[in-house]
N, CA, C and O of each residue as an XYZ file, in Angstrom:
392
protein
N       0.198     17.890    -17.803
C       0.836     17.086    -16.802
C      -0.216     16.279    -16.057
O      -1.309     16.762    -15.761
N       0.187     14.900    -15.733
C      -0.938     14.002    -14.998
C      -0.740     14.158    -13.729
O       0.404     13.864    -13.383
N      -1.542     14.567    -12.779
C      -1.303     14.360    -11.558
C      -2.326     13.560    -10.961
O      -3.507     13.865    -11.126
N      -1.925     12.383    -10.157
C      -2.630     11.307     -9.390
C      -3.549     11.615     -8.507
O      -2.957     12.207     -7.604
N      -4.641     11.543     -8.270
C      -5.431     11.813     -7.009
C      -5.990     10.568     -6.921
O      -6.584      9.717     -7.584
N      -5.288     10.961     -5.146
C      -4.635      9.915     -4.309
C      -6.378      9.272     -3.220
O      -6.285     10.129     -2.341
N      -6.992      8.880     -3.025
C      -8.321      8.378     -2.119
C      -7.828      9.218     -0.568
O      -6.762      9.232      0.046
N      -8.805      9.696     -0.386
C      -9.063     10.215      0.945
C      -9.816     10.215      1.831
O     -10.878     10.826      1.708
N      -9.518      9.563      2.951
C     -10.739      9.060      4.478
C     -10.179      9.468      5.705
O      -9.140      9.061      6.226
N     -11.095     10.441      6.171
C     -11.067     11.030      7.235
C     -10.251     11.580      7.253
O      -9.540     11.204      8.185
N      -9.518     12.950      6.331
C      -8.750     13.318      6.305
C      -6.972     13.255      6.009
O      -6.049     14.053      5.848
N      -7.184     11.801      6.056
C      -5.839     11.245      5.390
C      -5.780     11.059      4.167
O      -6.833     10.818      3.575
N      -4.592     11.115      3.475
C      -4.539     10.026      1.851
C      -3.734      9.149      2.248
O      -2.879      9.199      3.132
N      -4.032      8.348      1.568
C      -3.857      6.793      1.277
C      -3.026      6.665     -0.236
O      -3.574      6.897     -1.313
N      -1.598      6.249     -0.080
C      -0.669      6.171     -1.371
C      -1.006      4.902     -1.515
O      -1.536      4.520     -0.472
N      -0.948      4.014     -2.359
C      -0.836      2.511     -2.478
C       0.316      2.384     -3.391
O       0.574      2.986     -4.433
N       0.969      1.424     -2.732
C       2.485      1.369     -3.401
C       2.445     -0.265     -3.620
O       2.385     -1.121     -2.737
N       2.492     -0.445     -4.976
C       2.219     -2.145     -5.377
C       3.712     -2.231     -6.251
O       4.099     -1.423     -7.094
N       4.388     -3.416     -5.794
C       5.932     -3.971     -6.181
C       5.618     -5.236     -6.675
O       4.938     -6.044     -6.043
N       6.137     -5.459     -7.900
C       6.234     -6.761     -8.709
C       6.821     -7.882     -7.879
O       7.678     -7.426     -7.122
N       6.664     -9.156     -7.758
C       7.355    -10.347     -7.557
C       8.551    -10.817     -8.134
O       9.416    -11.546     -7.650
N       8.432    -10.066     -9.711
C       9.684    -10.006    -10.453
C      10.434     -8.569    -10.769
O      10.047     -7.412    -10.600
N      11.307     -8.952    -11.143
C      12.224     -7.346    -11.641
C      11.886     -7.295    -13.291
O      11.342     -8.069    -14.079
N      12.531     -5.905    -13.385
C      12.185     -5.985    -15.018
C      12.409     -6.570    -16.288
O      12.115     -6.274    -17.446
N      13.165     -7.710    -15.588
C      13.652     -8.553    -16.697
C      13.436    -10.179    -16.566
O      14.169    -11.118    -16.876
N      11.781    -10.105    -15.824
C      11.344    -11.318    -15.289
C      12.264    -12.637    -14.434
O      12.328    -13.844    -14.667
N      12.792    -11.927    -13.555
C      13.643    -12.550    -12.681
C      12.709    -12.524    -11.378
O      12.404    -11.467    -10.827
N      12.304    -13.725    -10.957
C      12.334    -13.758     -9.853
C      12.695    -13.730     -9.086
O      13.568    -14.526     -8.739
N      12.061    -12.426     -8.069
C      13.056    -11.581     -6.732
C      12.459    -12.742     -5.871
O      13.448    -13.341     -5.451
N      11.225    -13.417     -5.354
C      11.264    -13.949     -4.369
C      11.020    -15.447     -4.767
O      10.584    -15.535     -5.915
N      11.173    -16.564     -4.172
C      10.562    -17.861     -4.206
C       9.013    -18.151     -3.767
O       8.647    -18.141     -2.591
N       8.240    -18.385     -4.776
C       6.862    -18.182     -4.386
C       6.461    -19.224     -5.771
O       6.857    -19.076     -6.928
N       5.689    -20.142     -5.312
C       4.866    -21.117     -6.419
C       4.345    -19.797     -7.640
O       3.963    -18.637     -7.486
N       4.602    -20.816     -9.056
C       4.033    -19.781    -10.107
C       2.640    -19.467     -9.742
O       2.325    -18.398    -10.263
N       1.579    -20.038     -8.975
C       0.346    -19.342     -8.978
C       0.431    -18.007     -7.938
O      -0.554    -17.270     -7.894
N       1.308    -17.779     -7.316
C       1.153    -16.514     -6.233
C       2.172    -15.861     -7.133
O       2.542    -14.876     -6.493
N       2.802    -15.890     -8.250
C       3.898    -14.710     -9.017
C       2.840    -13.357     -9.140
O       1.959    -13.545     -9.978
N       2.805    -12.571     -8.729
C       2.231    -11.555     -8.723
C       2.760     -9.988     -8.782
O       3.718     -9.541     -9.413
N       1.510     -9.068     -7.629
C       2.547     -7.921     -6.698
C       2.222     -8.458     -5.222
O       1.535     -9.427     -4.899
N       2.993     -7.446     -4.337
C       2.869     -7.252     -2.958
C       2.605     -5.849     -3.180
O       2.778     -5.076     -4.122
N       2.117     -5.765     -1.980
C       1.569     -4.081     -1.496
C       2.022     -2.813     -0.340
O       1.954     -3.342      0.770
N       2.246     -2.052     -0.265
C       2.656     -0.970      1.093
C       1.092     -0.126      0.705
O       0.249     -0.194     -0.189
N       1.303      0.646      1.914
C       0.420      1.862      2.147
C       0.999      2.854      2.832
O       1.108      2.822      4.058
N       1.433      3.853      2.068
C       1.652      5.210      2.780
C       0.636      5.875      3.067
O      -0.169      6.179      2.187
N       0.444      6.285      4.539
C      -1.022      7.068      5.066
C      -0.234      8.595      5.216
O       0.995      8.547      5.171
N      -0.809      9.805      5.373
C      -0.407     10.996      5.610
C      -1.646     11.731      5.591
O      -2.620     11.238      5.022
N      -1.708     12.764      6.105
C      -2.599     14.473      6.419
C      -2.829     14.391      4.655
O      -2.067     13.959      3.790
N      -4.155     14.973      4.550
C      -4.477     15.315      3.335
C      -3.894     16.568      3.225
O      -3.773     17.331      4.183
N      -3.509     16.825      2.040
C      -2.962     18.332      1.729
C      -1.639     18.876      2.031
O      -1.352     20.059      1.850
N      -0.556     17.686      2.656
C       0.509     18.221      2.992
C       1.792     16.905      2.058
O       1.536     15.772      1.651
N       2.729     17.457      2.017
C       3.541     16.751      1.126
C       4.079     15.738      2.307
O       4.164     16.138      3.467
N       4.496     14.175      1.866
C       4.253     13.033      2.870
C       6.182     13.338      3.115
O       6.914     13.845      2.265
N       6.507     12.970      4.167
C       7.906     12.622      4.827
C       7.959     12.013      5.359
O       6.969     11.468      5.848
N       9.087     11.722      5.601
C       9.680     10.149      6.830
C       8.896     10.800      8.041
O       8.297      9.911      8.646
N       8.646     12.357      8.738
C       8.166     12.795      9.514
C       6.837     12.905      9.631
O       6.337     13.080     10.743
N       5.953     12.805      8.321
C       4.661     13.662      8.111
C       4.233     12.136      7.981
O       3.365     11.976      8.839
N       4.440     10.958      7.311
C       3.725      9.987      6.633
C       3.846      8.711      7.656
O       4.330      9.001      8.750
N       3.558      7.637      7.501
C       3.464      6.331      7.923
C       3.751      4.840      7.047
O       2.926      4.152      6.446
N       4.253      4.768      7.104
C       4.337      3.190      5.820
C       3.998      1.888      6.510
O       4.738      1.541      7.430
N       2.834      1.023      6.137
C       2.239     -0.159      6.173
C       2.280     -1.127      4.999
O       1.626     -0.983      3.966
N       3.174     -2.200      5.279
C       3.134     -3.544      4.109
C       2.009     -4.563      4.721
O       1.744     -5.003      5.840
N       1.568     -4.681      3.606
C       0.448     -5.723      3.884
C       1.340     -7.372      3.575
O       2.215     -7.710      2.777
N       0.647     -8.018      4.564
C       1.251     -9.314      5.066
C       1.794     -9.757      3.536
O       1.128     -9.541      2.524
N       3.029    -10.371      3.531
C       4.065    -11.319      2.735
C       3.347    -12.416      1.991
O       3.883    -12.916      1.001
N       2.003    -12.874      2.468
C       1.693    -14.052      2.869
C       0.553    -13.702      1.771
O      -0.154    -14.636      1.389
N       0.337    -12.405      1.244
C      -1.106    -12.090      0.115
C      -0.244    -11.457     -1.163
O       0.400    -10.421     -1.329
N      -0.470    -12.273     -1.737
C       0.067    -11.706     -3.232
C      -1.346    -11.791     -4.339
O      -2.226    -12.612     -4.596
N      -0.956    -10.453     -4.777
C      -2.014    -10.549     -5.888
C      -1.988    -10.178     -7.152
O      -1.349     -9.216     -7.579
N      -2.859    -11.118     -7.975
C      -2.705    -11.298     -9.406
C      -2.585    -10.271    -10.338
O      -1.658    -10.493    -11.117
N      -3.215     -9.165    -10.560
C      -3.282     -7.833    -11.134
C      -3.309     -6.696     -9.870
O      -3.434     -6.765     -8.647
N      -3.138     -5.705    -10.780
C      -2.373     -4.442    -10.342
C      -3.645     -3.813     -9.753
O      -3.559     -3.219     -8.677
N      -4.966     -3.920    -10.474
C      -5.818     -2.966     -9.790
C      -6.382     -3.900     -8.633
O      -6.742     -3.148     -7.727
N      -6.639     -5.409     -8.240
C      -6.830     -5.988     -7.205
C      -5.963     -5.627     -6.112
O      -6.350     -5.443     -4.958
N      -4.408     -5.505     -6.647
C      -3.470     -4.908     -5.276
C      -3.583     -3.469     -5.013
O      -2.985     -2.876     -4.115
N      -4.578     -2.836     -6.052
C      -4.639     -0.922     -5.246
C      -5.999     -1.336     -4.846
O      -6.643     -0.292     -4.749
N      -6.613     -2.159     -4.619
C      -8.054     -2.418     -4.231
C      -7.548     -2.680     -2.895
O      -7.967     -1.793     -2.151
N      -6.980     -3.339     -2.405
C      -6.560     -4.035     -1.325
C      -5.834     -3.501     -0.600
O      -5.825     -3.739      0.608
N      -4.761     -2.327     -1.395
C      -3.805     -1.625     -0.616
C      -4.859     -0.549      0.263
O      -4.818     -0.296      1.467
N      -5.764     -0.043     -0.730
C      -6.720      1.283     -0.218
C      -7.664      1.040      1.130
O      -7.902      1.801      2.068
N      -8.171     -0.508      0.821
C      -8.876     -1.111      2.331
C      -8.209     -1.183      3.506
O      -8.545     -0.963      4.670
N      -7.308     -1.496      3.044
C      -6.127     -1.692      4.381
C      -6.031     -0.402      4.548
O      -6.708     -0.232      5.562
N      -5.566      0.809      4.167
C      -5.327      1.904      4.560
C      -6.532      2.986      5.336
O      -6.475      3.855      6.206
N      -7.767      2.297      4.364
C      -8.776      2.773      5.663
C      -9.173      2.282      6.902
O      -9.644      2.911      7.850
N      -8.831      0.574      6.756
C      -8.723      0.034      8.062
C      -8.215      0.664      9.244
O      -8.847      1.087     10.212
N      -6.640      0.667      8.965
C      -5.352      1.279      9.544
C      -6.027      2.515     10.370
O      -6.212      2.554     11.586
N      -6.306      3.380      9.535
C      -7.202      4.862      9.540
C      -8.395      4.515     10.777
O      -8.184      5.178     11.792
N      -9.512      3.665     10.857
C     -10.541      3.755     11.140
C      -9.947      2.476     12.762
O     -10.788      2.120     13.588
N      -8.692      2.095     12.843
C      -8.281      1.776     14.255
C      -8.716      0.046     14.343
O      -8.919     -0.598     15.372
N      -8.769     -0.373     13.110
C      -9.391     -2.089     12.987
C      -7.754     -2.902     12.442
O      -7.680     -3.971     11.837
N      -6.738     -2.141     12.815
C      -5.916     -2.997     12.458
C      -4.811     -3.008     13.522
O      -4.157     -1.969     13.615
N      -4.498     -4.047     14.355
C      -3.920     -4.292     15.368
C      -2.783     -3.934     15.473
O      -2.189     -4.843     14.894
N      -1.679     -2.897     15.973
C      -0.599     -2.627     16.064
C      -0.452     -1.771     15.127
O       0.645     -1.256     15.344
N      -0.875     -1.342     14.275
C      -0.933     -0.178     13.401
C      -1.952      1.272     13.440
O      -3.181      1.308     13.499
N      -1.151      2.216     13.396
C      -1.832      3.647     13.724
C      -1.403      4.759     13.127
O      -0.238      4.736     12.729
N      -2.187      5.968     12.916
C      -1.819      7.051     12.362
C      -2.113      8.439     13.361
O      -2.076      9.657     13.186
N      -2.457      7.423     14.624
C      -2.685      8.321     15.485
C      -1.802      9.588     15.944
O      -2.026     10.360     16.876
N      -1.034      9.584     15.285
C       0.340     10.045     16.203
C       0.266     11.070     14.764
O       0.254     12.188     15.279
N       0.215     11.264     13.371
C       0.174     12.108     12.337
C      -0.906     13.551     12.633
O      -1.038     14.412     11.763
C-alpha cells in the first residue's frame, strides 16, 4: 500500500491540494486564456500526527489570479505558501488557533 508523506514545518503538515482548470473530459470549468489552462491550488495545514478535520485542519486557496502549468510547479507553490501561512508572512491567514 502507498502511503503519501505529506512535508512538515514546525510541526504542522502541509496537504497540497492541486485542481485542474478542466474536468475530465477537457471541458473547461473556468474562462481563462489558453496560456493560463492549467491547475489552481489549496493548502490544508494541520498538527503533525493527527488525522485533519473541519475541526483539527485549516484550508488556504492560493489567489485565482496564479495558475500553473504542471502539477509539480503547483505542489511547489502549494508547499511555500503553506510554510508561509505557518511561519505568520501571510496576511489574514493563520494556524494559530490549531
Amino acid at each position: 500500500m502507498f502511503t503519501a508523506v505529506l512535508p512538515v514545518h514546525k510541526g504542522f503538515e502541509i496537504q497540497t491540494l492541486i485542481y485542474p482548470n478542466h474536468d475530465m473530459h477537457g471541458i473547461q470549468i473556468k474562462r481563462v486564456p489558453k496560456r493560463d489552462q492549467g491547475y489552481q491550488v489549496s493548502v490544508r495545514i494541520f498538527r503533525a500526527g493527527i488525522v485533519p478535520t473541519d475541526l483539527t485542519s485549516r484550508m488556504f486557496k492560493l489567489s485565482e489570479a496564479l495558475s500553473y502549468d504542471a502539477i509539480g510547479e503547483a505542489r511547489r507553490a502549494g508547499e511555500k505558501h503553506g510554510r508561509e501561512i505557518i511561519d505568520g508572512d501571510v496576511k489574514d491567514e493563520s494556524v494559530a488557533d490549531l
